[in-house]
N, C-alpha and C positions, 0 to 999 in steps of 0.2 A: 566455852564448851558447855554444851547442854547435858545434863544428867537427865539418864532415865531411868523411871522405878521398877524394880524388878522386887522378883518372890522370894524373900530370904527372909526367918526369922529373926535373923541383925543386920540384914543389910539392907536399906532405904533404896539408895539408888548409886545407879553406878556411870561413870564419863567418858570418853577415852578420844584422847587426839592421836590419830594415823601419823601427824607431821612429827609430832615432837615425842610420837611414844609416851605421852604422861594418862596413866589411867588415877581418876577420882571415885573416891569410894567415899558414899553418906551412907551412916551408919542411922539406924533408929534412935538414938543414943540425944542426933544432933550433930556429935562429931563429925568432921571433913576432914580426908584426908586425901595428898596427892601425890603418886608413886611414880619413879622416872623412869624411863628405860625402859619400859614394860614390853616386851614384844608382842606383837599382832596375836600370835599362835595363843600366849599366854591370857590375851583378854579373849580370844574366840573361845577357849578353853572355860572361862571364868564363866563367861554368860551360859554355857551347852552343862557346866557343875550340875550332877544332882544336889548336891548340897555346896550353895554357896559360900557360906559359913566355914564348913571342912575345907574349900578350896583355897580360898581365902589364905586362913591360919596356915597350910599344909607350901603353897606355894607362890604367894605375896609378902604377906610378912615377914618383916626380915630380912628381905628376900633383896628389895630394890628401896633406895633413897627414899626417903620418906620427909613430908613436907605438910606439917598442918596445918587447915587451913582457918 
C-alpha cells in the first residue's frame, strides 16, 4: 500500500486499501500505525477533515483495531 502525504500538523501521510479496509496513518512523530476495518465513507471523510488531527482523535482512535507498525 502506497502512503500519501497530506496537510496535517501530526499527520505525515495517510494509506488506505478498498480490499481489506485497513487504513495507515504516518505520523510526523515517525510512528506507523494500521487500523482494520475502516470503512470507505470513514477514509473519504478523513481526507475531505478540515482538521485532520481533530478527525483523527474524534473518529479513529479507539475506534478500530489497531496494529503498529
Amino acid at each position: 500500500m502506497e502512503l500519501h502525504p497530506v496537510a496535517s500538523v501530526n499527520i505525515r501521510a495517510i494509506g488506505y486499501d478498498h480490499d481489506s479496509q485497513r487504513l495507515v496513518v504516518q505520523f510526523h512523530s515517525g510512528r506507523q500505525y494500521a487500523y482494520a476495518d475502516v470503512p470507505p465513507e470513514v477514509h473519504e471523510a478523513f481526507l475531505e477533515a478540515k482538521s485532520m488531527g481533530i478527525f483523527f482523535v474524534r473518529e479513529i482512535r479507539g475506534k478500530y483495531d489497531t496494529e503498529k507498525l
